[in-house]
C-alpha positions as CSV (number, residue, x, y, z in Angstrom):
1,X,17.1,14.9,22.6
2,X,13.8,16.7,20.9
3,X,12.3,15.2,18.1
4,X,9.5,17.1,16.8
5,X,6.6,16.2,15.1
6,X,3.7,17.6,13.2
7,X,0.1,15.6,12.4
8,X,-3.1,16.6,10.8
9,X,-4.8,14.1,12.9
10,X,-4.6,13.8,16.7
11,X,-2.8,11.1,18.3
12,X,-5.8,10.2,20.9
13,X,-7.6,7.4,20.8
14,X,-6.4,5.4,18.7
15,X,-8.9,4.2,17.3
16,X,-8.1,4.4,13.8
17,X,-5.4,3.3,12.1
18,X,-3.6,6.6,11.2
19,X,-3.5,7.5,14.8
20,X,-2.6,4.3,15.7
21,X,0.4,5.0,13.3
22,X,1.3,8.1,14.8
23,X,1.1,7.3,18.7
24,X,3.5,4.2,17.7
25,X,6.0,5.7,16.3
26,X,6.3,8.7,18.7
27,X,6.3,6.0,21.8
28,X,9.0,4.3,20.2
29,X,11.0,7.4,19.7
30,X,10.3,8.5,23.3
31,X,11.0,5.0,24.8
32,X,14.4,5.4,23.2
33,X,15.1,8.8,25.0
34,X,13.4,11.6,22.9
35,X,11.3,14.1,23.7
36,X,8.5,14.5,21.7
37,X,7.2,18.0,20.7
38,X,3.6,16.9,19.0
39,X,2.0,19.4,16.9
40,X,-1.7,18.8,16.5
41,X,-2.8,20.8,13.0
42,X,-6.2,20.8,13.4
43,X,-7.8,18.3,10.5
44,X,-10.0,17.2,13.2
45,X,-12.1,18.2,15.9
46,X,-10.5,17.6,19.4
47,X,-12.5,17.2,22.4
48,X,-10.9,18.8,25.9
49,X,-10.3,14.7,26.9
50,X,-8.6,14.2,23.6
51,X,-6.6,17.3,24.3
52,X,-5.9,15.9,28.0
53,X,-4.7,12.7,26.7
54,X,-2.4,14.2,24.1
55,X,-1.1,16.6,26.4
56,X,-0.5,13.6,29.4
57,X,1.1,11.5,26.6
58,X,3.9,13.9,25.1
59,X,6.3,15.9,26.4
60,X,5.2,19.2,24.6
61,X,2.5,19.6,23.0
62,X,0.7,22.3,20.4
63,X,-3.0,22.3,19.4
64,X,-3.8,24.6,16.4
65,X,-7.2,25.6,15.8
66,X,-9.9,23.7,13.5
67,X,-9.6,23.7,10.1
68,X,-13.3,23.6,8.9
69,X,-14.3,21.1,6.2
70,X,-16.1,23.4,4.5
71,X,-12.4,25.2,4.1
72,X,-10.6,22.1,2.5
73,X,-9.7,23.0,-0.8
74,X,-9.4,21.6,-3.8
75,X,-7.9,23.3,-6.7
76,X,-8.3,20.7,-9.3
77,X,-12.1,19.3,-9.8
78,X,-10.1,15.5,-10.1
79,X,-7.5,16.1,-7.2
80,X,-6.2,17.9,-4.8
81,X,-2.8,20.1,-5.1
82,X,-0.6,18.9,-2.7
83,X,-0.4,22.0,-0.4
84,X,-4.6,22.0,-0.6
85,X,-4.6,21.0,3.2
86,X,-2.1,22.6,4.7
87,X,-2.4,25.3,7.4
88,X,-0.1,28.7,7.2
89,X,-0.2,28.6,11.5
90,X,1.6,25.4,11.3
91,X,4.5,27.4,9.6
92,X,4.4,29.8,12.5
93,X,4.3,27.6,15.2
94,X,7.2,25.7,14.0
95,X,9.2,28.9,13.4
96,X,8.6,29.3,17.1
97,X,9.9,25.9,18.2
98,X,12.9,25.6,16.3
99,X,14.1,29.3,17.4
100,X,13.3,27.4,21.1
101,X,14.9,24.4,21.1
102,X,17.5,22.2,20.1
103,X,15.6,19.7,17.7
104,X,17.2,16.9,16.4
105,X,15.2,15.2,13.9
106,X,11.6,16.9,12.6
107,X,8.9,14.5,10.9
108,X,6.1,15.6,9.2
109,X,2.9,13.1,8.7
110,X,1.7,12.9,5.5
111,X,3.4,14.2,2.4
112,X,0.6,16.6,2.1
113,X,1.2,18.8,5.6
114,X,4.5,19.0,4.9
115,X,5.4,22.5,3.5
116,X,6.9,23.5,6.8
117,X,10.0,21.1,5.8
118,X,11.4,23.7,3.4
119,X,11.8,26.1,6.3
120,X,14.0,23.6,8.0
121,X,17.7,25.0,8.8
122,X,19.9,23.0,7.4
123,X,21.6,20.2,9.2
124,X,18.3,19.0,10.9
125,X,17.5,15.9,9.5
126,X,13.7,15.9,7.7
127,X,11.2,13.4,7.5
128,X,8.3,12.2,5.5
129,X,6.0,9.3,7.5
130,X,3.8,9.2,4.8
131,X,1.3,6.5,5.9
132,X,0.1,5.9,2.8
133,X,0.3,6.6,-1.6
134,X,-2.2,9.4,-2.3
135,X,-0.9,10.1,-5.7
136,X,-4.2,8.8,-7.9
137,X,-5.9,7.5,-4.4
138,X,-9.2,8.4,-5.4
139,X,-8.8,5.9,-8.7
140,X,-7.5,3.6,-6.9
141,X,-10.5,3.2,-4.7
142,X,-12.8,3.7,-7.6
143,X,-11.4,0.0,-8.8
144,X,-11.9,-1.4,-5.9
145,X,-16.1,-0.4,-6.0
146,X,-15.5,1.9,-3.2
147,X,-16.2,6.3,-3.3
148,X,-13.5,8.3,-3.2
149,X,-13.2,10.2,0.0
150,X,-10.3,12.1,1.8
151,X,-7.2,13.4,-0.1
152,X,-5.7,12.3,-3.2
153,X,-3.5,13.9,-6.0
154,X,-1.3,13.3,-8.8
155,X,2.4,11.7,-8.9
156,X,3.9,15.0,-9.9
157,X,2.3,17.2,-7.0
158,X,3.3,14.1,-4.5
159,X,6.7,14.3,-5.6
160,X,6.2,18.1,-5.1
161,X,5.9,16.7,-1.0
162,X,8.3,13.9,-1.2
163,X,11.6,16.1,-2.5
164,X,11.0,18.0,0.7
165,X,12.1,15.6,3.0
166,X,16.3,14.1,3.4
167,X,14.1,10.2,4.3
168,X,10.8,9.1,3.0
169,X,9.2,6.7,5.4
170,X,7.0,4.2,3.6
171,X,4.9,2.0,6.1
172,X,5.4,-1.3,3.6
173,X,8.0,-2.5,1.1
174,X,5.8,-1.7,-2.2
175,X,5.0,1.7,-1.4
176,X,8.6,2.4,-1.0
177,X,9.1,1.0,-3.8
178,X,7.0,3.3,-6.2
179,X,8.3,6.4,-3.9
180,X,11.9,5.2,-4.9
181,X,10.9,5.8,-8.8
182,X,9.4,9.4,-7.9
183,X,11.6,11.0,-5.5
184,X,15.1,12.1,-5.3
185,X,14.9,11.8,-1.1
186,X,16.2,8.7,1.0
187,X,13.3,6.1,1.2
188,X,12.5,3.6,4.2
189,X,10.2,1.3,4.9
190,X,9.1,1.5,8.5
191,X,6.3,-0.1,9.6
192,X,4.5,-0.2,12.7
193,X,5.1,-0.8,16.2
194,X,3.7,-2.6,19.2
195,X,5.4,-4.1,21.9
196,X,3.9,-8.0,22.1
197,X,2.4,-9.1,24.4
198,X,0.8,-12.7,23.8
199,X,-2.2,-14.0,25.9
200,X,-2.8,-17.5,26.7
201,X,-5.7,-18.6,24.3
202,X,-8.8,-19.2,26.6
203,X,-10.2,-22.9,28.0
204,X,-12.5,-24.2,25.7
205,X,-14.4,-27.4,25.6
206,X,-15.3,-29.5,22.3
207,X,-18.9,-28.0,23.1
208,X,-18.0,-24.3,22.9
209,X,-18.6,-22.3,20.4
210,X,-15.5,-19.8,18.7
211,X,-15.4,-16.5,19.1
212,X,-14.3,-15.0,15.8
213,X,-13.3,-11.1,16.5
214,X,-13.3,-8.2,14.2
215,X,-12.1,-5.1,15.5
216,X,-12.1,-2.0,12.6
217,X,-13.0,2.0,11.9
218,X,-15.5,2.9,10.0
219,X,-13.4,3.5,7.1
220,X,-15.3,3.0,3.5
221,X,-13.1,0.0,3.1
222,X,-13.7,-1.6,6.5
223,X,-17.4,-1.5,5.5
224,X,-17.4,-2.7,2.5
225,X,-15.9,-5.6,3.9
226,X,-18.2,-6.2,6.6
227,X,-21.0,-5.7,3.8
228,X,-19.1,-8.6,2.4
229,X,-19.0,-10.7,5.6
230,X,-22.4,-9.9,6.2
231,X,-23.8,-11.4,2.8
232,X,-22.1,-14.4,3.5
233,X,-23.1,-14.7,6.6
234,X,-26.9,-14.8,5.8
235,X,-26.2,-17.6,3.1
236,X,-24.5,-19.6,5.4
237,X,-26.9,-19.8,8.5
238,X,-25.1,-22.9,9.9
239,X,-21.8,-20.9,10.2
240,X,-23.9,-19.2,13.1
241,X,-24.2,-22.5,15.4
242,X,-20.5,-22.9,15.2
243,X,-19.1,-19.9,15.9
244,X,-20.0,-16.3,17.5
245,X,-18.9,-13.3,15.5
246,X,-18.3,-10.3,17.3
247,X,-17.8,-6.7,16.2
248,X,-15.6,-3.6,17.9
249,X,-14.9,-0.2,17.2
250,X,-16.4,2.8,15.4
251,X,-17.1,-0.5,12.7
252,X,-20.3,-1.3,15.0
253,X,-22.0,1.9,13.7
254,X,-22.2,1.5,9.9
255,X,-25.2,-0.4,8.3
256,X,-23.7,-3.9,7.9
257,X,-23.0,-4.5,11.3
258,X,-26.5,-4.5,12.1
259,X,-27.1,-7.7,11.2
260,X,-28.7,-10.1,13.5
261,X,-25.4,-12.4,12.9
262,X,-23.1,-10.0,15.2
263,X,-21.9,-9.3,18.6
264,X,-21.5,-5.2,18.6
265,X,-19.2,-4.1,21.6
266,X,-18.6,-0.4,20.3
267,X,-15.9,1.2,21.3
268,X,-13.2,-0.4,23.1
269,X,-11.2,2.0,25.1
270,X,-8.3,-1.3,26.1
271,X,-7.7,-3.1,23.0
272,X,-6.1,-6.1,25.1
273,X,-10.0,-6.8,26.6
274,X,-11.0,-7.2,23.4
275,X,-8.3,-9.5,22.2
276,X,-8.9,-12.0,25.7
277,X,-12.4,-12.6,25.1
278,X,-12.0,-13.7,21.6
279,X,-10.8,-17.0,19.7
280,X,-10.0,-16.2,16.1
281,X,-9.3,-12.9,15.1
282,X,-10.5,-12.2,11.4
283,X,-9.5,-9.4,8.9
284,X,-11.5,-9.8,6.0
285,X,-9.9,-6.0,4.4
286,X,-10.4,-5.8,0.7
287,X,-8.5,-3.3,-1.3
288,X,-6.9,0.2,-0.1
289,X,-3.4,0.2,0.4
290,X,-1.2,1.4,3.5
291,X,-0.3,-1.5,6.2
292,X,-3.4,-2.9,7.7
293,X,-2.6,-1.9,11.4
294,X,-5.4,-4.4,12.7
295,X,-3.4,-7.4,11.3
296,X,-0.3,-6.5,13.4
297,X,-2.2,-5.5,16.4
298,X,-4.2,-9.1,16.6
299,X,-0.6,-11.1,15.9
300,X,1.0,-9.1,18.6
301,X,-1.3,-10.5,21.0
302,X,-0.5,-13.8,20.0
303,X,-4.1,-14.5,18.8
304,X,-4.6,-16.9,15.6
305,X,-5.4,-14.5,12.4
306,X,-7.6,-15.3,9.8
307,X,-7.4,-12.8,6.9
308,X,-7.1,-11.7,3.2
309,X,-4.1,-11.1,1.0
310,X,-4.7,-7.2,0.9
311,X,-4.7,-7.5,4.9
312,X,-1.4,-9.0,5.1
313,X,0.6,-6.4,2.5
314,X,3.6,-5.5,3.9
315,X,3.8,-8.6,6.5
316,X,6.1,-11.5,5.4
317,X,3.7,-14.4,5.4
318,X,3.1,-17.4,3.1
319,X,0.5,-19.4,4.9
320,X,-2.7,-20.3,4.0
321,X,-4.4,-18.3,6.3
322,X,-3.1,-15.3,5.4
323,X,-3.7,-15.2,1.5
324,X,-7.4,-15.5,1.2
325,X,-9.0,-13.6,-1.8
326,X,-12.3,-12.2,-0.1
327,X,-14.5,-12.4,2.9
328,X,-16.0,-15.3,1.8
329,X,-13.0,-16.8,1.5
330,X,-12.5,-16.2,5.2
331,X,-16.0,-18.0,6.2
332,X,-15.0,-20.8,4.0
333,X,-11.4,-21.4,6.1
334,X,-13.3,-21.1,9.3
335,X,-15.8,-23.1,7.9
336,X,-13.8,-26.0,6.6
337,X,-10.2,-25.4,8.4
338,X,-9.9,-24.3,12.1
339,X,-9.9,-27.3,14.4
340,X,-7.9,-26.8,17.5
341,X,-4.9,-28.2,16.0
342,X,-4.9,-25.6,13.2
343,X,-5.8,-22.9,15.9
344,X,-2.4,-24.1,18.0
345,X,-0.7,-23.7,14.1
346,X,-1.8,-20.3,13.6
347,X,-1.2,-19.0,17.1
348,X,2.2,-20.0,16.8
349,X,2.5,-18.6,14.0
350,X,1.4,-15.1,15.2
351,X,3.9,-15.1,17.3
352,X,6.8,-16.1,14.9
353,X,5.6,-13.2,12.1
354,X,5.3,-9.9,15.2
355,X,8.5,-11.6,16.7
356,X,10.8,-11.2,13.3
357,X,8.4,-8.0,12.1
358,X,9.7,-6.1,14.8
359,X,13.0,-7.0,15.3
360,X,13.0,-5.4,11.6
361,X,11.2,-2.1,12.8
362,X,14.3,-1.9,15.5
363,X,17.1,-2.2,13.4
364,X,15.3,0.5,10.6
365,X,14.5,2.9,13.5
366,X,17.8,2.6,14.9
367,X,19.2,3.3,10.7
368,X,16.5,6.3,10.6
369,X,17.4,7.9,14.2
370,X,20.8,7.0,15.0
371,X,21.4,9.4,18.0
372,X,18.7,8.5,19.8
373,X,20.5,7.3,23.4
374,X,18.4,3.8,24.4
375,X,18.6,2.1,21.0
376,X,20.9,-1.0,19.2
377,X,23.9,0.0,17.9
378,X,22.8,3.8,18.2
379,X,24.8,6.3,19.3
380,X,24.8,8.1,22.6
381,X,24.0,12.6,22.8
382,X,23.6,14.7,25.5
């Protein structure tokens, strides 16, 4: 079976969330017996190792060239139209690989690379992962104190996007439910994948200090919030002698992790090194919308998380340490809360949240793709 698959973004490394998103789904497609053809549109510049690890990931692969940011359009001063993005050559080079092959299922990522869909022959289910809302994004982050950046529109040119598809994948149940009120398509929620794999939490003694973890892009949002952190960090000195905080990922480079009160590792090519030298995983995300990919990621390890309310949308979760209102919040729970028996609380209670989550991404993926060979109740195709 061929599924194949367009993205503006590359799939290699993931070490944003978006391409987290994308290499997920496409191993979880694979794993149950497609083939992936991965078209690469060019929104980003590609190295010759990011190329290598695309190509050495999935089964077919097609890189088109660059598209400059200078060349971005944007045909409204207060939004973009929703085709702004979107590259003729993708057209082409899909033209190419449907005449080729047999392709079962096609997905496009994001609403706004899409056009290709309404070339689709008939009969060849379509599909929208949208990964996010970007009708009115730029307000959106505007209330939240943060500058617009990247792409946003209006609800009538997203629809525009959304009618193309048969399915509309929404990443989390609130998204999907605006998209239901705008679209005429099919609309799922599917949300992200990783296979767990919990880790023992490490030896400590009632003289160690925690290890409290934050691993992020540099995404405005993710700064902001570490700006957040940061403050209350240097009004609460004593937090400091009880715990170490350490940073990871492109995160490390913005302003506010320069402070004298974090660990900077950079980069971390293995997530799961990351995850075994630390205690507590934080996520102190404010505002923005999508699925916080970070939350999932530190519960599929099986590590205790500590995070906000807007890091837990679209994650069934009630507890306490999962609705706090801001960073500060979060200092304040380590502060006052974590003792080892609350640690052995929350670490189980990782476990029980990933272990139901993805039992639901199963049974939606095996809804969404029901031919695939090496999934439940799915059917079987040469």
């Amino acid at each position: 079976m061929h599924i194949l698959v367009t993205s503006p973004i590359p799939s290699h490394p993931q070490n944003h969330g978006n391409r987290a998103r994308v290499t997920a789904l496409c191993k979880a497609l694979q794993t149950a017996g497609a083939q992936i053809h991965y078209v690469y549109g060019g929104l980003e510049s590609l190295s010759a190792e990011q190329e290598q690890e695309m190509r050495a990931e999935w089964d077919f692969v097609y890189v088109l060239p660059l598209l400059r940011t200078k060349d971005r359009k944007q045909s409204f001063k207060s939004h973009h139209a929703i085709d702004d993005w979107y590259v003729d050559a993708l057209g082409d080079v899909v033209r190419k690989i449907l005449d080729t092959w047999r392709i079962h299922y096609c997905i496009a990522n994001y609403v706004w690379f899409s056009r290709w869909l309404s070339d689709v022959p008939a009969g060849i289910p379509k599909l929208i992962d949208t990964h996010d809302i970007f009708a009115d994004r730029h307000a959106r982050l505007k209330a939240d104190g943060i500058a617009p950046s990247w792409f946003s529109t209006t609800p009538d040119e997203e629809n525009i996007g959304l009618n193309r598809a048969d399915t509309v994948i929404a990443i989390q149940d609130a998204e999907a439910q605006e998209f239901r009120t705008r679209t005429k398509s099919n609309v799922a929620t599917l949300g992200h994948f990783i296979e767990p794999a919990f880790m023992a939490p490490r030896e400590l003694d009632k003289n160690t200090k925690l290890t409290i973890g934050y691993m992020a892009s540099d995404n405005p949002i993710n700064q902001q919030s570490l700006e957040a952190l940061a403050s209350g960090l240097s009004k609460q000195p004593g937090l400091q002698q009880k715990f170490n905080f350490v940073l990871a990922g492109a995160i490390c480079n913005g302003p506010a992790a320069q402070s004298d009160a974090f660990t900077k590792l950079g980069f971390v090519k293995d997530p799961a090194s990351f995850y075994r030298d630390v205690d507590v995983v934080i996520n102190p995300n404010v505002g923005g919308t999508g699925l916080k990919i970070k939350s999932i990621e530190a519960m599929a390890y099986g590590k205790p998380l500590v995070a906000t309310r807007d890091a837990m949308i679209g994650i069934a979760t009630g507890a306490d340490c999962h609705d706090l209102e801001t960073p500060h919040d979060i200092l304040a729970f380590l502060d006052q809360k974590v003792s080892a028996e609350k640690l052995m609380e929350i670490t189980q209670l990782s476990k029980t949240i990933i272990t139901d989550y993805m039992t639901e991404q199963q049974k939606t993926l095996a809804t969404l793709f029901p031919e695939l060979p090496h999934l439940p109740n799915s059917g079987t195709k040469e």
